[in-house]
MMTF fields as JSON, N, C-alpha, C and O atoms, coordinates in Angstrom:
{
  "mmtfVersion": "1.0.0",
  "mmtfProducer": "UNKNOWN",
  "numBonds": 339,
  "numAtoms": 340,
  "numGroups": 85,
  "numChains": 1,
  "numModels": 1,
  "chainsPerModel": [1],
  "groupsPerChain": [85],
  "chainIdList": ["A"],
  "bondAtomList": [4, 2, 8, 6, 12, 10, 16, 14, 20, 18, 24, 22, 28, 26, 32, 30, 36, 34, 40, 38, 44, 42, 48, 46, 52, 50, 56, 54, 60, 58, 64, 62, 68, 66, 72, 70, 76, 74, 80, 78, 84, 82, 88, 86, 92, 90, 96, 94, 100, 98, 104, 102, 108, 106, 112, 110, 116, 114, 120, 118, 124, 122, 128, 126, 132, 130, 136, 134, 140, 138, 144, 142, 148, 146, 152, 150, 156, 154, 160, 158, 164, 162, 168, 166, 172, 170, 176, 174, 180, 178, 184, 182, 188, 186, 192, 190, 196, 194, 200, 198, 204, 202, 208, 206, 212, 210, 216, 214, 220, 218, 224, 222, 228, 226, 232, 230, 236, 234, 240, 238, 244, 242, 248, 246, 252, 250, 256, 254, 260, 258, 264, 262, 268, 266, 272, 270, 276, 274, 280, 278, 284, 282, 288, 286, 292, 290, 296, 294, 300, 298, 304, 302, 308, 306, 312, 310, 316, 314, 320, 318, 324, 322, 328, 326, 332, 330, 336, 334],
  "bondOrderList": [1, 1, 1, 1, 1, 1, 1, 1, 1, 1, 1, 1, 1, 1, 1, 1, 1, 1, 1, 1, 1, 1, 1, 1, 1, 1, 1, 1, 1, 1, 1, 1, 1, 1, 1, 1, 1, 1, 1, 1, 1, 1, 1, 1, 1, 1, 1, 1, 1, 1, 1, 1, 1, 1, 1, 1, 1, 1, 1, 1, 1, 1, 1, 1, 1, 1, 1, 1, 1, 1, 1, 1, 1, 1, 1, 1, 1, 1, 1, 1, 1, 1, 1, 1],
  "groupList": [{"groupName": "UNK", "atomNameList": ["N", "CA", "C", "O"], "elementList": ["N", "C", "C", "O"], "formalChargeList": [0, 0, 0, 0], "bondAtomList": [1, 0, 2, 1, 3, 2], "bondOrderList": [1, 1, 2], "singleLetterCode": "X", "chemCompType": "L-PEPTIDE LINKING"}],
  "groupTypeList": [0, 0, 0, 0, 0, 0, 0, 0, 0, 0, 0, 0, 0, 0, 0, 0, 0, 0, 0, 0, 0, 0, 0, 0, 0, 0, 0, 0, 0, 0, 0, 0, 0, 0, 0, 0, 0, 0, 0, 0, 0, 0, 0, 0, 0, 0, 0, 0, 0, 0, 0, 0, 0, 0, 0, 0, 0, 0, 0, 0, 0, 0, 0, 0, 0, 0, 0, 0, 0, 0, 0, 0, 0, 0, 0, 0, 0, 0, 0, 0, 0, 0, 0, 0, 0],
  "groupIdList": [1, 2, 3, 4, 5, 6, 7, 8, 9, 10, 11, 12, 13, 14, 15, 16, 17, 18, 19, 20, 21, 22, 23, 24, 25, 26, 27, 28, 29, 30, 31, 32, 33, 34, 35, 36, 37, 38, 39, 40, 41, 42, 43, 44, 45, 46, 47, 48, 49, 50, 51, 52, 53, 54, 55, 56, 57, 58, 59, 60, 61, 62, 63, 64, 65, 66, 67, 68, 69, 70, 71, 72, 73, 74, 75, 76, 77, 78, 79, 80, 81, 82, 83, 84, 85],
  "secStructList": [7, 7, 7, 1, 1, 7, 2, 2, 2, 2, 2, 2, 2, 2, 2, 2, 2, 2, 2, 2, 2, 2, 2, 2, 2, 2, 2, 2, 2, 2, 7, 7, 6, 6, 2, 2, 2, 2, 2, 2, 2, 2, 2, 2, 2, 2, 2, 2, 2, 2, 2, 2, 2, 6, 6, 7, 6, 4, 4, 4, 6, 6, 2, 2, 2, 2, 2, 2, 2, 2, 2, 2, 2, 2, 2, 2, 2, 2, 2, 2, 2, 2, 2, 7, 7],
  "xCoordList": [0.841, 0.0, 0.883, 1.833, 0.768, 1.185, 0.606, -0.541, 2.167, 1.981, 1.201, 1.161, 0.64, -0.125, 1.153, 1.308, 2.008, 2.908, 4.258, 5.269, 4.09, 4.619, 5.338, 4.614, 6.582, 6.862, 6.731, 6.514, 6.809, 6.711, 5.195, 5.017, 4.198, 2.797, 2.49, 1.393, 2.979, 2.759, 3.118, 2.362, 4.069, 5.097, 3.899, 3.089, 4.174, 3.143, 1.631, 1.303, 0.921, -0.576, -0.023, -0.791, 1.112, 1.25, 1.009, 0.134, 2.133, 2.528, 1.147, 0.757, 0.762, -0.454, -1.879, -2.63, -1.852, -2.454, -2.349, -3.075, -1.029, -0.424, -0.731, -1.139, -0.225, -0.685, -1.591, -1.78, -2.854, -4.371, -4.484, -4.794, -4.071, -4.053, -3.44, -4.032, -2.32, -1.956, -2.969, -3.76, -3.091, -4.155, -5.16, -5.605, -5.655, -7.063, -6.466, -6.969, -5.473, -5.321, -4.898, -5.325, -4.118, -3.654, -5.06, -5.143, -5.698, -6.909, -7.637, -7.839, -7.938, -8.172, -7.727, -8.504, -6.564, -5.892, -5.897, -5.834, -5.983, -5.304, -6.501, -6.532, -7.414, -8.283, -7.811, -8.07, -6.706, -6.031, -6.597, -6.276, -7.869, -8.08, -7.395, -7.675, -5.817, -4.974, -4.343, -3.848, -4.579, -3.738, -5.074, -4.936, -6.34, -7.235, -7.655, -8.2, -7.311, -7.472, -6.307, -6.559, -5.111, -3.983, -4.325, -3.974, -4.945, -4.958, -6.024, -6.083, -6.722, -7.844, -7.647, -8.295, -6.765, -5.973, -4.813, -4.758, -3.928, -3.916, -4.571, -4.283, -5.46, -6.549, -7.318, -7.795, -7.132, -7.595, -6.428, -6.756, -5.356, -4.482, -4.054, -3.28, -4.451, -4.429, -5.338, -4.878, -6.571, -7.63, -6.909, -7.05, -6.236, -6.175, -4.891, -4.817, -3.712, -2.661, -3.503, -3.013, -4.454, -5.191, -6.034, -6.061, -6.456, -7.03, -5.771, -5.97, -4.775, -3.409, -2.969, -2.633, -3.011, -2.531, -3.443, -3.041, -4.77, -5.92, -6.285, -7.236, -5.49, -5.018, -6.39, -6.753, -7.242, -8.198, -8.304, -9.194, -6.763, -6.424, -6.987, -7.763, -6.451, -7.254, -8.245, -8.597, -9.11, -10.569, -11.177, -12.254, -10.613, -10.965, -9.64, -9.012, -9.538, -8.613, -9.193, -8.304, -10.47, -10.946, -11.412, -11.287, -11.873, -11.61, -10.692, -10.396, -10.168, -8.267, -7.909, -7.308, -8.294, -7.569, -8.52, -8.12, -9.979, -10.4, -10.214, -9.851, -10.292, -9.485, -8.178, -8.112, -7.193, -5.675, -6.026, -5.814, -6.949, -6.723, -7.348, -6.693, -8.647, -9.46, -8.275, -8.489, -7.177, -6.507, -5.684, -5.75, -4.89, -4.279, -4.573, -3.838, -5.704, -6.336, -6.732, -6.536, -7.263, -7.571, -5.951, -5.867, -4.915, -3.902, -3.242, -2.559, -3.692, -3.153, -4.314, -3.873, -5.567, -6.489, -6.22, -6.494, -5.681, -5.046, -3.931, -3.394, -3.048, -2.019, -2.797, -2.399, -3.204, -3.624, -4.324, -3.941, -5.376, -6.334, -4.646, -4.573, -3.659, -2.796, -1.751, -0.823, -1.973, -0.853, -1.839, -1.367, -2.945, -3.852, -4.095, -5.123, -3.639, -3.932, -2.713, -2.447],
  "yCoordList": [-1.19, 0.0, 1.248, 1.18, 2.384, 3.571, 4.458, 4.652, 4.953, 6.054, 7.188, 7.299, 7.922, 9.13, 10.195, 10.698, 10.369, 10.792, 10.444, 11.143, 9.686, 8.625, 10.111, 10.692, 10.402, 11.57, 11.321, 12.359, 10.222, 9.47, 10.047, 10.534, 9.844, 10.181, 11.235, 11.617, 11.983, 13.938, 14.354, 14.853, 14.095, 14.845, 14.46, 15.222, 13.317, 13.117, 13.901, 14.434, 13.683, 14.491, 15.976, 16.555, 16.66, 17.935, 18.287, 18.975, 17.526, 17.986, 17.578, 18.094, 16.489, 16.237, 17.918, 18.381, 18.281, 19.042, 20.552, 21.543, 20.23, 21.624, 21.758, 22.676, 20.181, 20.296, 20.522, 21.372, 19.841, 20.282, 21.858, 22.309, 22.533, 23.996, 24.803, 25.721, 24.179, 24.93, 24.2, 25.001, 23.178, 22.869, 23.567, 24.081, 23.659, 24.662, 26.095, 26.411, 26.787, 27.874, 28.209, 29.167, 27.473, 27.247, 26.908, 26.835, 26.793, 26.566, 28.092, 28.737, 28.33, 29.41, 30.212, 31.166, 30.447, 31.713, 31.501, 32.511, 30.024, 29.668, 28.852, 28.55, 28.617, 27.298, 26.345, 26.005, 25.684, 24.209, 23.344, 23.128, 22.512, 21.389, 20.955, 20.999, 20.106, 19.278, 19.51, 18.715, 20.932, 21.408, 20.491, 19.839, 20.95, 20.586, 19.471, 19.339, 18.523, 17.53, 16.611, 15.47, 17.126, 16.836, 17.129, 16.412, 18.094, 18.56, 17.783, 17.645, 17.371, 16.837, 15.069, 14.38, 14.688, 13.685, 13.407, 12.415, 14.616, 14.397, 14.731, 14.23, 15.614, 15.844, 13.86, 13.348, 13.611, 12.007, 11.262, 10.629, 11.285, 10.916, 11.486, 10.874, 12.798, 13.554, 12.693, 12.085, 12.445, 11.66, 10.088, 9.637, 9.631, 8.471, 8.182, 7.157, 9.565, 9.703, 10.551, 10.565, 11.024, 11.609, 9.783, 9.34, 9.362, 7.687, 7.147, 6.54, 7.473, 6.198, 7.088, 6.659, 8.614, 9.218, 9.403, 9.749, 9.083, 8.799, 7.248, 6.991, 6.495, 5.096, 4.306, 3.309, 4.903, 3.823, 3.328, 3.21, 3.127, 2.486, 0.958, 0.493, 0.351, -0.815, -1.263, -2.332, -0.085, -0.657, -0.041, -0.434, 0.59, 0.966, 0.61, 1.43, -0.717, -1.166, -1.304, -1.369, -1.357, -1.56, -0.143, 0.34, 0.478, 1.936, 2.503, 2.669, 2.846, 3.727, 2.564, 3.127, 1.253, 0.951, 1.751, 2.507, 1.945, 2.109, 3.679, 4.02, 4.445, 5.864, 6.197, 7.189, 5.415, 5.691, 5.452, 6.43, 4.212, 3.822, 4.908, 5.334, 5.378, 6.323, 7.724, 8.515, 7.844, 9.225, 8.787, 9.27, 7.846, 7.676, 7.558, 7.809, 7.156, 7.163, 8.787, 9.388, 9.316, 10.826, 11.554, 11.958, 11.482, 11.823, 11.358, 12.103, 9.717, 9.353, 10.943, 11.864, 10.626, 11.114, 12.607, 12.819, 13.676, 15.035, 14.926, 16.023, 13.797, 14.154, 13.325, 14.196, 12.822, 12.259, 13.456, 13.799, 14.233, 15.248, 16.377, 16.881, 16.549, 17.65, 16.948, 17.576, 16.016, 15.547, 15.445, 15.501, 15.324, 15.481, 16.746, 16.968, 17.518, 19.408, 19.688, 20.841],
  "zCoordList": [0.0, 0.0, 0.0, 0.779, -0.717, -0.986, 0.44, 0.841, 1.076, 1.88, 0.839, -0.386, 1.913, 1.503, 1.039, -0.074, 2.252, 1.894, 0.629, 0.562, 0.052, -1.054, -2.201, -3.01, -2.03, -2.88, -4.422, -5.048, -5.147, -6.409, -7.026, -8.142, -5.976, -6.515, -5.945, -6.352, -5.1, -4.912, -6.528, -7.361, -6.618, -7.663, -9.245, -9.773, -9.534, -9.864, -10.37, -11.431, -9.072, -8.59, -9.033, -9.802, -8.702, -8.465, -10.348, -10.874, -10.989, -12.234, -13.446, -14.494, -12.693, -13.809, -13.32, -14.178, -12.282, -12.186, -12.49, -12.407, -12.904, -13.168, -15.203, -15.915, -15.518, -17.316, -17.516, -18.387, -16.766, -16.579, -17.13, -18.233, -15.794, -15.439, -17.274, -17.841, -17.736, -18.759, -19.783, -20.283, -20.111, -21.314, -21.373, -22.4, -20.173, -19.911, -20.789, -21.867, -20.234, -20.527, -21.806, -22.451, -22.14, -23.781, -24.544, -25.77, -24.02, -25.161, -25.466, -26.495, -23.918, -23.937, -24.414, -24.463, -24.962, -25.468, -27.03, -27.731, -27.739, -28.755, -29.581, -30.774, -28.59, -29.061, -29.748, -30.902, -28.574, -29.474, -28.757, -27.588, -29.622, -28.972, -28.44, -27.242, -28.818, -28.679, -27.142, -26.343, -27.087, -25.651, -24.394, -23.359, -25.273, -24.389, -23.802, -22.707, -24.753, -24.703, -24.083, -23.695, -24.015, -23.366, -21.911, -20.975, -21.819, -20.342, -19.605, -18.384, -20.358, -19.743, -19.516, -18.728, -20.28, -19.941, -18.651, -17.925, -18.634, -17.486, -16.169, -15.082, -16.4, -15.425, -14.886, -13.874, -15.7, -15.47, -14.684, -13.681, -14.989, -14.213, -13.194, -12.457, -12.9, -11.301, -10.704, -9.738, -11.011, -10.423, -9.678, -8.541, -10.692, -10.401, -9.244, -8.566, -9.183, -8.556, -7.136, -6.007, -7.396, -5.821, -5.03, -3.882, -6.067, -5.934, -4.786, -3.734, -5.221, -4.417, -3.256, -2.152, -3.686, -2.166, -0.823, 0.288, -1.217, -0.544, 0.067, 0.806, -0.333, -0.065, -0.508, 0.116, -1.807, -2.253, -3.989, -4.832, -3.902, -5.131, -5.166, -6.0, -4.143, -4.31, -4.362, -4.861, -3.579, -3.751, -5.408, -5.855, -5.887, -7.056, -8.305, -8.976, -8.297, -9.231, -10.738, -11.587, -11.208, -12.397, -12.614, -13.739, -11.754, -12.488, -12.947, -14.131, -11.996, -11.873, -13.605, -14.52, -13.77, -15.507, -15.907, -16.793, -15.524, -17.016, -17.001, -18.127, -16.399, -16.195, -16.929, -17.654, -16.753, -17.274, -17.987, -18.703, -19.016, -20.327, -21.252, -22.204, -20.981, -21.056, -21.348, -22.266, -20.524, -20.787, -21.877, -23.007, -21.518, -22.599, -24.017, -24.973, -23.995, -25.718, -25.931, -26.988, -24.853, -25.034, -25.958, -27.118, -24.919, -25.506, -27.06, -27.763, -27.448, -28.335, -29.433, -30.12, -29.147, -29.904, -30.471, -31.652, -29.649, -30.008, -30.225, -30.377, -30.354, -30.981, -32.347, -33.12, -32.835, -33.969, -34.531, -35.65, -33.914, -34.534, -35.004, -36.125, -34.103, -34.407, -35.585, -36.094, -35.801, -36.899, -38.051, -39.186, -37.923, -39.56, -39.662, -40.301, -39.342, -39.47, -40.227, -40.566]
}
């Protein structure tokens, strides 16, 4: 089981919440889906890195996959929409 305190998944939690924070804003300024959609991907993986520092990763093991998998296709998906532009 993952300490709460666990520096691997602060760092983590911190930085996925921080890409969040710029995708949001980069859209806003630029309207790049791709930013948005990046951000909102890792906004999904803040979720799932707040899931383990909250110590209820295990009880939510088939979410937290279907969550990461869910971002990760998000991400494959804007970089695919930004390479057919």
């Amino acid at each position: 089981m993952t300490s709460v305190l666990d520096p691997v998944t602060v760092i983590n939690f911190v930085l996925c919440v921080v890409i969040l924070g710029l995708g949001i804003s980069v859209y806003s300024r630029k309207k790049d889906t791709a930013a948005l959609y990046i951000g909102a991907a890792f906004g999904l993986f803040a979720v799932s890195h707040l899931t383990t520092l909250l110590g209820l990763s295990e009880a939510f093991t088939g979410t937290l996959i279907a969550i990461r998998t869910v971002a990760y296709l998000t991400v494959i998906l804007a970089l695919f929409k930004h390479w057919k532009t």
